[in-house]
N, C-alpha and C positions, 0 to 999 in steps of 0.2 A: 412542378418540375424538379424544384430541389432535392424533396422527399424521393423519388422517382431515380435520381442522381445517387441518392445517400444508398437506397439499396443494393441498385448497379454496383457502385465501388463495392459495397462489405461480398455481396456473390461475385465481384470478379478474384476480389482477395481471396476468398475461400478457394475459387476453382483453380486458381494458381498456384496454390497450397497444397490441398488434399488432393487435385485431380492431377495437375502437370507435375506437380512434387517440386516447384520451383521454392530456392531457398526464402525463407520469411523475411531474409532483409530487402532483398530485391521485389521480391512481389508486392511489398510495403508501399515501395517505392514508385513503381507501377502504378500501384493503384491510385498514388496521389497522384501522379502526373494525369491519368484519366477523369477523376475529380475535379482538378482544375481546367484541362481543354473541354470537358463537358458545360463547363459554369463561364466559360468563356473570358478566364483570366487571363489578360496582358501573359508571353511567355516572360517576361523580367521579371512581375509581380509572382510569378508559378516559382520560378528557381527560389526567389527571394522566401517567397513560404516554406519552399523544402529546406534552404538554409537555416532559416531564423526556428523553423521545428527540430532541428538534427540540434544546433547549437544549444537554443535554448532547454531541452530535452536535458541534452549530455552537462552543459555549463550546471546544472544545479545537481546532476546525478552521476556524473563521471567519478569524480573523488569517491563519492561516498560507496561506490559499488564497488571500483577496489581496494581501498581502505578497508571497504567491510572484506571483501575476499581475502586479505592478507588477514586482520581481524580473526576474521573466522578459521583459517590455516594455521593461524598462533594455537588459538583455543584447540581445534580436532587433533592438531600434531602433536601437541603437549599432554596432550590426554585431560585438559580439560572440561571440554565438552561430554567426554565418558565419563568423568567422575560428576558433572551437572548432574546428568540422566542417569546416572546409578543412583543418585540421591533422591530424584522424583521419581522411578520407578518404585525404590523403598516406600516412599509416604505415602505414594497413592494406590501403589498395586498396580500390575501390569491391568487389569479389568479397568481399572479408573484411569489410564495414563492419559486419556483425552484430558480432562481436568486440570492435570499437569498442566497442557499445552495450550488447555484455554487462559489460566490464570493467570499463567506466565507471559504470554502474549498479549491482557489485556493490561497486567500492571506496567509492561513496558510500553507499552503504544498507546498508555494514558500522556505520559509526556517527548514521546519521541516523533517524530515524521514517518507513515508507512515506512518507505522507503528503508528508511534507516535498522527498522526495528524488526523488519521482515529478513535484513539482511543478517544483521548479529544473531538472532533466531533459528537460520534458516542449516548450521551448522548441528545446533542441538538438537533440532527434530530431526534430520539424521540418524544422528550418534543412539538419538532415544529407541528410534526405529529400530537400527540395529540390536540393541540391545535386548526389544523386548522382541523383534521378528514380526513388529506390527506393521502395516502397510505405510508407506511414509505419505504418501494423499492422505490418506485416513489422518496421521498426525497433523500432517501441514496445513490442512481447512482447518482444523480446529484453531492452530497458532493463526492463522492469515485472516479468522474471522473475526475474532478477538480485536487484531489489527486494524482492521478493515474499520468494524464500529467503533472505534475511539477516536480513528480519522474522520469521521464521515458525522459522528455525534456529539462532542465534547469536544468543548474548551479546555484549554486552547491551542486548541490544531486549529491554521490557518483559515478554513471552510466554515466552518462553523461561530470561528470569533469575529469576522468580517461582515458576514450574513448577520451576527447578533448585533454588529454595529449601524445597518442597515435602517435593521427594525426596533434601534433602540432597546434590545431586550436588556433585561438583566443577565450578566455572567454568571455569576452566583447561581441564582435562578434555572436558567439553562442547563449548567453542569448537574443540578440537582434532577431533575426533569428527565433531564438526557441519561446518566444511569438508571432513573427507573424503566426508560425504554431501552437501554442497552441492554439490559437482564434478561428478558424473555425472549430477543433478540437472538444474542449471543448464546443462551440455552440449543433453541432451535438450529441458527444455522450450525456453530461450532459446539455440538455435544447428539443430536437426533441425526441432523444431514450425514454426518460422515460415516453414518453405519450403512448407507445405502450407495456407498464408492468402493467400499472394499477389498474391488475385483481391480479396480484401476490400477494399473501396473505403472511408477516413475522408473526413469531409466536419468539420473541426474549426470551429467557432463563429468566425464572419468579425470579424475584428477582434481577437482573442483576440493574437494575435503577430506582428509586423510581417512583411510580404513581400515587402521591398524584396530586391534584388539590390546590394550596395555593391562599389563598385571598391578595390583594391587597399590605394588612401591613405586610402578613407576609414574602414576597419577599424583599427581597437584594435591593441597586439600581443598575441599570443597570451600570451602572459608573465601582461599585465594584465588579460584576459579570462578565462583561467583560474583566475586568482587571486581575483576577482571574482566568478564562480559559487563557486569554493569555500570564501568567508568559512564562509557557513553552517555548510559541512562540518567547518572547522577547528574553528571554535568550537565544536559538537556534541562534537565527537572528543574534544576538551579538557575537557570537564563532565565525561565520561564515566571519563575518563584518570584523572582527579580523584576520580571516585568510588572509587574502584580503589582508589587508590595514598596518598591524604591524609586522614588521620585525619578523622572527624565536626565536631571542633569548632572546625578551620582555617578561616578569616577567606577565604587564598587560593581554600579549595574552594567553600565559599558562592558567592566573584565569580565562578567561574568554571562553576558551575553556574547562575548566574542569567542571563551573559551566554550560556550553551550551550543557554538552554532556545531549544525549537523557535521560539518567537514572538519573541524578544529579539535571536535572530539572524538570523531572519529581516528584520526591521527595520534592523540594524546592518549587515546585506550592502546595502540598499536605499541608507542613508545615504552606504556605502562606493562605492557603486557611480555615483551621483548625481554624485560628487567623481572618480573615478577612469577614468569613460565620458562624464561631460559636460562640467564646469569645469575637468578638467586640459586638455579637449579643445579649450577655448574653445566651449562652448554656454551659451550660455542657461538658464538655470532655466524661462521659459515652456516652450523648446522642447525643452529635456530631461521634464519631465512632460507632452508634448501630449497625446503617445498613452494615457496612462497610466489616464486617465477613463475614454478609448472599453473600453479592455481590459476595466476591474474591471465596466463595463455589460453586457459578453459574459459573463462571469462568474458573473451573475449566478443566472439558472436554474441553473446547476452547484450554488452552492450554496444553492438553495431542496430540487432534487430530491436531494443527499446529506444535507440535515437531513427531508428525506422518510423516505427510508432509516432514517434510527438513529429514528424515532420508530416504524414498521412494527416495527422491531429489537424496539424495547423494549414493546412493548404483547406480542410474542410470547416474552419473556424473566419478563414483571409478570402474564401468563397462567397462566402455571404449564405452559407446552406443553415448554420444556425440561426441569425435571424431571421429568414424564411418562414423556418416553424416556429419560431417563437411568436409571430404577428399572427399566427393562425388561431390563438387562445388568450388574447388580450382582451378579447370584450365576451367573455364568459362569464356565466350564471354560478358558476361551481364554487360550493365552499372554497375561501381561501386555503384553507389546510389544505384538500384536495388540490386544485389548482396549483397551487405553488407545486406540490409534489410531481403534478404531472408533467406542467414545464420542465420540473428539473429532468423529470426521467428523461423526456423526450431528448433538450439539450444533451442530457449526456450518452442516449441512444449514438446522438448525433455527432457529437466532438469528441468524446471520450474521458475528457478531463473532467472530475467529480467537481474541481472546486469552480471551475469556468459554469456550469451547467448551474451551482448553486448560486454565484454570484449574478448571474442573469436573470434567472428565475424571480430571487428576491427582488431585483430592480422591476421586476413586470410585476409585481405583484405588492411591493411593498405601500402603493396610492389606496391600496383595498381593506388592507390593515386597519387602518385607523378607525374608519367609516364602519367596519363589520363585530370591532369588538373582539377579533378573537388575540388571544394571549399572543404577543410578540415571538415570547420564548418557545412556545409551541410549532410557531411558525418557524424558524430556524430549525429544530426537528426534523418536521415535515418536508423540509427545504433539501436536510442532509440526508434524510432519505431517502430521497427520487433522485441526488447525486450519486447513490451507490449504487442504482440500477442497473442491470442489461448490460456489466463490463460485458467489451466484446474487442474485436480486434481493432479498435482504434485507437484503446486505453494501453499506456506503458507499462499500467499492473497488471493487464491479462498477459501481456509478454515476459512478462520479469517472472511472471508466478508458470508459465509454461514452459520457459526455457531451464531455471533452476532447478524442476521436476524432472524436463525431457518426458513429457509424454505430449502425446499429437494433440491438432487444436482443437480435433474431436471431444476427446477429453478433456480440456480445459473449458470447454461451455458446457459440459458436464459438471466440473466440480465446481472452478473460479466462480464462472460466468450465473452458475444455476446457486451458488453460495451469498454474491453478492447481491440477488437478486431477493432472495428470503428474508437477508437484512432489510433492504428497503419493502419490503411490502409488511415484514412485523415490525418495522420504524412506524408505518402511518396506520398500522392498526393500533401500537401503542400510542402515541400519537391522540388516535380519535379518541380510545377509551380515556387519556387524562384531561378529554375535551370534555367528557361530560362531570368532573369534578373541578376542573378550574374555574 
């Protein structure tokens, strides 16, 4: 019946969407409410799930989206972002500009949160787009695939270090492991896939990032402009470095995990950037924040329809529709590698959230482990692979990544959905291949 439940919702969404053309936040919203009178939640416990998805959703992702939006306005309006993408257009050629957009988006979302790194990003594939006249899907799969498998494969991103803790793997281990499957990965989806989107037209939210054309003098240096996008990244890398390496109850790991949290430095690049793209520049404080109002306004439905998203998430999580199918493959025959993979898919078919789908998984699967012999760290893989599957409209990144494009949700299971999906099936094919040498 649940499974039964789960389709119903995702084809009522769709028809409310593409067929009525009803806006995506409200039909979000809709459709949790028929998920829940379906499964027959108490109406207190129904409201309580749409609240506690809306809050929980926005309470981790509100800052950081406009933080990143002003962030990102700093950089386009200043002409930093154009003189990024002058710079990578030069090294790699407009033939090679994917490259660019892969390299750049894996070294930054080796220590950053999706979220975060998709947003600081999402500025320069733009700026690069315009620059070289390439299609901006065609760039942004490539940055957001990048993204995607460093979320979803390496420590330590949340999913992945959690799951490793599960299964007792080694981090070391894992991280090593997991770039040899992120490579042929990230080849595939972000460098092959996007030659076959081309045609996909983004119509991105007007006003969202400046579109001026700046001459020569009146660009940043690259030096300072890069430096400038990457506060964020440094400071993340540094909490992270710290987690690592400095005892629990250092004074220095605290500061440096308060100033590396995702919101702290996002704020602290904004402050940097005010100082280092306007007043070093001789601008204005007016005229350094003009744009910065119109931005976070275009912004805005972004994030009303992603705290849509986690409240749909969670009325189908507060349902009982993920355990459902999870009891439906606890006494399987199937390689654990397998196995764990498919639980995650299915979970995340099901909820949306990659790291809820991997966390489950591992707990169904982690009693098989031991008894079967296969490599721990393998399984964590395996685990984050079948969490990157079949994004669809009940995940915050199919919405984040459709609305900051503006193209229909037709195309976004075209590009997102069919992108995220490559990763995880060449995750567990890499995966099996370094089963048979471990």
């Amino acid at each position: 019946m649940s499974v039964l439940i789960l389709i119903a919702s995702i084809l009522l969404l769709l028809i409310l969407i593409s067929g009525v053309k009803l806006n995506a936040f409200i039909a979000l919203i809709v459709s949790a409410f028929f998920v829940g009178i379906a499964k027959n939640m108490p109406f207190p416990d129904l409201i309580n799930a749409i609240q506690q998805g809306v809050g929980s959703t926005l309470g981790s992702l509100i800052l950081i989206i406009a933080f990143g939006v002003v962030l990102g306005n700093l950089l386009s309006d200043s002409g930093a972002a154009q003189r990024i993408s002058s710079v990578l257009i030069r090294s790699f050629g407009v033939k090679h500009i994917k490259w660019a957009m892969v390299i750049t988006g894996f070294s930054v979302g080796i220590s950053m949160f999706y979220n975060a790194g998709f947003i600081i990003l999402i500025p320069m594939v733009f700026a690069v787009a315009k620059s070289t006249k390439q299609p901006i899907i065609y760039l942004g799969i490539a940055m957001a695939s990048a993204l995607s498998i460093t979320h979803g494969f390496l420590p330590p991103h949340p999913g992945p270090t959690a799951i490793a803790v599960i299964f007792k793997a080694n981090i070391g281990k894992t991280l090593l492991y997991g770039l040899l499957v992120a490579l042929p990965s990230l080849l595939v989806a972000g460098i092959v896939f996007p030659e076959f989107i081309k045609k996909i037209h983004a119509n991105p939210p007007k006003g969202l990032f400046e579109s001026k054309t700046f001459t020569e003098s009146e660009m940043p240096s690259f030096a300072i402009s890069i430096l400038t996008a990457l506060v964020p990244v440094i400071l993340m890398a540094s909490a992270t470095f710290s987690e690592l390496t400095l005892p629990e109850e250092s004074t220095l790991r605290h500061f440096l995990l308060f100033i590396g949290d995702p919101t702290t430095s996002m704020l602290i690049a904004i402050l940097f950037a005010i100082v280092t793209l306007g007043i070093l520049r001789g601008r204005k404080m007016p005229d350094i924040m003009d744009k910065s109002g119109a931005a976070l306004s275009s912004a805005t439905m972004i994030i009303l329809i992603i705290a849509a998203g986690g409240a749909f998430k969670q009325v189908l999580i507060d349902s009982g529709i993920g355990t459902d199918l999870t009891t439906l493959f606890e006494k399987s025959s199937l390689s654990p590698l397998v196995l764990g993979w498919l639980i995650a898919t299915i979970i995340r078919i099901a909820l949306g959230s990659a790291t809820v789908a991997g966390l489950t998984a591992a707990g169904i699967v982690q009693p098989l482990v031991a008894a079967s012999g296969v490599s721990p760290e393998l399984m964590v893989l395996s685990i984050g692979a079948g969490s990157l599957m079949c994004s669809h409209v009940n995940d915050t990144g199919f919405w984040m990544f459709k609305e900051y494009f503006g193209i229909s949700v037709s195309d976004t299971f075209k590009t997102w959905t069919v992108m995220e999906t490559i990763i995880g099936v060449m995750g567990l094919i890499g995966v099996l291949v370094l089963n048979i040498w471990i």
